[in-house]
N, C-alpha and C positions, 0 to 999 in steps of 0.2 A: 789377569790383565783384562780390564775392560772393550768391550767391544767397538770401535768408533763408530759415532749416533749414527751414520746413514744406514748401518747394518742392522738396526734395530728400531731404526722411524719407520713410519707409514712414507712408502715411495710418493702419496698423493698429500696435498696438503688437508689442511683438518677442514679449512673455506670451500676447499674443492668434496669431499667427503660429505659435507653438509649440504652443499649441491643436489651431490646425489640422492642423497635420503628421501630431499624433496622431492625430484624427478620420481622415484619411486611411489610416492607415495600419491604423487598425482596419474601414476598409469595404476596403483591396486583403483584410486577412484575412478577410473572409465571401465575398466574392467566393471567393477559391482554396477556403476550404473547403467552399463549393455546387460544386464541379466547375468554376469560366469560368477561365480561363486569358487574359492580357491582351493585349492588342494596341496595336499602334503605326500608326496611316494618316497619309494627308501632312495637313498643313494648309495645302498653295500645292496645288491642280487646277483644270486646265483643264474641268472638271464642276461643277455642284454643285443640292443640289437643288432645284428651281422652286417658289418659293412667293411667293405675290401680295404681302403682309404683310410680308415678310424679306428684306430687301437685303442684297447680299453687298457685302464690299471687293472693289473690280476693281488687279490688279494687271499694268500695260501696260508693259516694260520691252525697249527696243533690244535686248537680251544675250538673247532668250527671243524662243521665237514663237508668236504669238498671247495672247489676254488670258489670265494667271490668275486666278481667283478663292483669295481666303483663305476657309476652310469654315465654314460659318454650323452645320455639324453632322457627324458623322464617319459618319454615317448609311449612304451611297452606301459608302464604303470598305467599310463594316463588314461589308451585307450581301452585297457582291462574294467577301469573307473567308467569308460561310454558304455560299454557291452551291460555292465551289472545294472545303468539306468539311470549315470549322470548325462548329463546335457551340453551345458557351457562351462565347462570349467579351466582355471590358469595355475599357472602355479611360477613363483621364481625359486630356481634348481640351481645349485652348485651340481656342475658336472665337470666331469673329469679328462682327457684324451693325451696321450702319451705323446713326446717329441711335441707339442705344441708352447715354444718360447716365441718371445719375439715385440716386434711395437704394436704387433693387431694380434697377437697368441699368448695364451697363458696355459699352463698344464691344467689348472681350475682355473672354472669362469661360471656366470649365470646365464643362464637360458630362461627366459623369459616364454614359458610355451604354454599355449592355449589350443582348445576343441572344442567344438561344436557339431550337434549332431543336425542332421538335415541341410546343411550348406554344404553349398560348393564354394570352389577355389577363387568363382567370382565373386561372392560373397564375403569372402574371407579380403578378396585387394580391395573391394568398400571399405570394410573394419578397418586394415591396417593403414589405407588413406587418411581415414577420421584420427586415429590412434596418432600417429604421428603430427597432423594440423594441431587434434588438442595439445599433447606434450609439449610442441615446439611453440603455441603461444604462451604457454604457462614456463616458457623458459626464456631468461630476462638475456643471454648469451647469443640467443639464434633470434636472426631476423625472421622476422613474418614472411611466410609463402605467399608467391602467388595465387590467385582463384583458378587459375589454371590447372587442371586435371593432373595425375602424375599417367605419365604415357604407358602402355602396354604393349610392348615392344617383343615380339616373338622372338627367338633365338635366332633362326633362319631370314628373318630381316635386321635383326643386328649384325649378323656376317653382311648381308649386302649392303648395308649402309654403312657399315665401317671399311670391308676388304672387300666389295664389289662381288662377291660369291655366293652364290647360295650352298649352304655345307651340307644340307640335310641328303641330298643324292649324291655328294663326294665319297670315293671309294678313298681308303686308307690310302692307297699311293695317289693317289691327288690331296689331300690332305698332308702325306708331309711335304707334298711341291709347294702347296702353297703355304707353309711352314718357312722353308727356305727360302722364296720368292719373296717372303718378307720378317727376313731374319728372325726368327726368333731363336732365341736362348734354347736348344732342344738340351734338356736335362740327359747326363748318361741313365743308362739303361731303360731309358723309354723304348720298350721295343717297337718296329715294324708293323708288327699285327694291331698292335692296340688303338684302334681306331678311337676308345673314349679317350686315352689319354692324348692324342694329337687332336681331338676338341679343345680337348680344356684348357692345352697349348696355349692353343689362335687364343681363345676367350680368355684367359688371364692376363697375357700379354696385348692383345692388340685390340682386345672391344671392351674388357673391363674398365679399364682405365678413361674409357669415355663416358660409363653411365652413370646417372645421378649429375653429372657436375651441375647446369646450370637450375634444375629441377631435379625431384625425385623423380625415378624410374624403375618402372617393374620391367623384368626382364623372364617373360611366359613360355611355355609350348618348347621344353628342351626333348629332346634326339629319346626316341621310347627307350634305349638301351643306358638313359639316366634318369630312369623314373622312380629308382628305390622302392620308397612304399606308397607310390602316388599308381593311380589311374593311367591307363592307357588308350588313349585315343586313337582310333581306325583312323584317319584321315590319310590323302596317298603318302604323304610317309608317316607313319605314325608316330604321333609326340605326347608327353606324358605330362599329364593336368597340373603341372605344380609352375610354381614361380619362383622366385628372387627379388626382393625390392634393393635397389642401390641405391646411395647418399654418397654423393663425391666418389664415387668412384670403387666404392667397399661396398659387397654384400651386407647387407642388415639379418635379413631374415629368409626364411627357407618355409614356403607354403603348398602344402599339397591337397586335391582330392582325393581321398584315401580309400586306396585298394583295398575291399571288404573280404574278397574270397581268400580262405586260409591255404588254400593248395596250391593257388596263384603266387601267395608268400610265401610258402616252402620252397618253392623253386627257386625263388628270388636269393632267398639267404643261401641255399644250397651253392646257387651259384656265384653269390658275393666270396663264400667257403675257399673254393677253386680257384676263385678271382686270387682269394690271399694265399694260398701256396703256389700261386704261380710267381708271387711277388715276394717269398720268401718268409710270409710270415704266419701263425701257427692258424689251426679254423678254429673256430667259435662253437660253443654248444647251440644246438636250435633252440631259439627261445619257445620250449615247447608250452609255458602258460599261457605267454601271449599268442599263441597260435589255437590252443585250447580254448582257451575266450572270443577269441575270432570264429570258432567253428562254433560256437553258441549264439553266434548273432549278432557281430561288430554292424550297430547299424553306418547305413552312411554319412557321411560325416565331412569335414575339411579341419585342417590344423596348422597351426602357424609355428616354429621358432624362431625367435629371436633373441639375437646377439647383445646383451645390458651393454657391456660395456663398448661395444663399436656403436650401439647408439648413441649412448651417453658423451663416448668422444667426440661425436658431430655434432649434437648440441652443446655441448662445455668448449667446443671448441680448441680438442689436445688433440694432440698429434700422434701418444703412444697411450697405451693400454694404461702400465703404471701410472698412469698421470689419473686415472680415477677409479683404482682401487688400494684401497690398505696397504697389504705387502702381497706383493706378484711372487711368483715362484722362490726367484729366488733369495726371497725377504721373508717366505714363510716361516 
C-alpha cells in the first residue's frame, strides 16, 4: 500500500525551502566577511555538554565502544578549535535534544554557532545587531527595522517593568507568591526549593511574551545561578555575562562571555549532574577533553547560538517550525 503524499512530502513548501537556502547563504556571507571562517565538528561524541534541562540522544552500538552521544550543541568541539589557535570561527550543526516536538521544537534542528577570541558579550550584541539588520534587509518578507538601537534590557528590570518586582533578592517563598499573585500555570512537580525554576516560571509566562514585539530586544545580566558556561559577575547580586536576543516574543539566540577556568567548569557540570538526578534523570560523563583543552589555555573569548529555524520563521513569516524545514521529526 502506498503511503498518502503528506507522509512522504517535505512539510515546508519547495518556494519556502528555496527561501531558506538563500537566507543561508546570505548569513555564511557576513560571517566571511566579519573575518570567521567555518568549521565542521562531529555530531556522534563520546562527550557532550552537562546540562540539567537538555537531554542528549545516547547512541549504544555492538560495532563501537562505549555510549555515544548525538550533540545537543557543537559547543565543546568548537571551543577545543579556540584553545588549539582558531579565532572566529561558525559553523551550521544539526544537533540533536530529546522530547523536543512541537510549533517552535524539533528533536533535530541547526544551531547556527559562532566564537570569537578576545570579545566580550558586548561585542558579540554589536555582531548580532549587525547580523540580523543585514539578513533582514536582504529578506524580501520582513520589513525594514528601525535606526533605532535594539534595547538591553537586564533580567532584573524586565521583572520591574513587566511585574513591578525586582526578583534578583526574592527569596524562593516570595517568588512563588508572586507566582500566584499572578497566576501562572505552576507545572506539577516543580518543587518548592527550586528557586531557578519559579524564574523561569515568571519569565516564560509573564515577561517573555512581551520581548521583541515592537523591536528587537536583548534580554542581559540573568540570576549567577543561570550562567552555565558563561562569566560571573560580582556585582551586589551577582549576574552572569550572557544574554538572549528576542523577535516577537521567541528567544533567537543564547550569547555568553565565556567562563575560561577549567575547575570553575567542573563544578558547574558536577552540579548540572545532581541537578539531573534530583529530577529523575541519569548524569552525564564529564566532558573530560573539553575540560582538558580548557586547562591548556581556553583563551578568552564570547559565543553566540542561534536558533536557524526560529529565525528563519520570523523572517519568512511562519508560524510553526515545519513550515521551513523538509521533514520535522515526524516526517523524517
Amino acid at each position: 500500500m502506498n503511503s498518502p503524499p503528506s507522509s512522504w512530502q517535505p512539510s515546508a513548501t519547495i518556494a519556502d525551502l528555496q527561501a531558506r537556502a538563500s537566507i543561508v547563504r546570505s548569513l555564511r556571507a557576513f560571517f566571511e566577511a566579519s573575518g570567521y571562517w567555518e568549521v565542521s565538528t562531529p555530531v556522534l561524541s563520546r562527550e557532550t555538554i552537562i546540562d540539567a534541562h537538555i537531554n542528549p540522544l545516547r547512541l549504544n552500538d555492538p560495532s563501537i565502544s562505549g555510549d555515544r552521544f548525538l550533540q545537543t550543541s557543537p559547543e565543546a568541539h568548537m571551543k577545543r578549535l579556540l584553545t588549539a589557535g582558531a579565532d572566529r570561527i561558525y559553523q551550521f550543526s544539526s544537533v540533536f535534544r530529546q522530547q523536543e516536538q512541537g510549533d517552535r521544537h524539533n528533536t533535530e534542528f541547526t544551531l547556527l554557532e559562532w566564537y570569537a577570541s578576545g570579545e566580550d558579550h558586548h561585542a558579540q550584541m554589536n555582531f548580532v545587531e549587525r547580523l540580523i539588520r543585514e539578513v533582514t534587509a536582504t529578506s524580501p518578507n520582513t520589513p525594514p527595522l528601525s535606526e533605532k538601537p535594539f534595547e538591553r534590557l537586564t533580567y532584573n528590570d524586565a521583572f520591574e517593568r513587566y511585574l513591578g518586582k525586582s526578583v534578583l533578592c526574592l527569596s524562593t517563598e516570595k517568588l512563588q507568591q508572586l507566582a500566584r499573585e499572578h497566576q501562572t500555570s505552576i507545572p506539577p512537580g516543580l518543587e518548592d526549593s527550586d528557586r531557578d525554576g519559579w524564574l523561569n516560571l515568571l519569565l516564560a509566562e509573564k515577561i517573555e511574551p512581551h520581548l521583541g514585539i515592537e523591536h528587537p530586544q536583548f534580554l542581559i545580566d540573568y540570576p549567577a545561578s543561570q550562567a552555565a558556561l558563561a562569566r560571573v559577575r560580582a556585582d551586589e547580586f551577582p549576574v552572569a555575562e550572557r544574554f538572549e536576543l528576542y523577535l516577537n516574543g521567541i528567544e533567537i539566540c543564547n550569547g555568553y562571555h565565556e567562563e575560561t577556568n577549567a575547575e570553575e567548569l567542573s563544578r558547574r557540570f558536577i552540579k548540572q549532574n545532581e541537578l539531573r538526578i534530583r529530577e529523575g534523570h541519569a548524569p552525564l560523563p564529564l566532558p573530560e577533553q573539553f575540560l582538558k583543552s580548557t586547562r591548556a589555555g581556553y583563551p578568552a573569548s564570547s559565543g553566540v547560538a542561534l536558533g536557524l529555524e526560529r529565525l528563519l520563521m520570523w523572517l519568512m513569516k511562519k508560524a510553526t517550525l515545519p513550515e521551513v524545514v523538509a521533514f520535522p521529526y515526524e516526517r523524517a
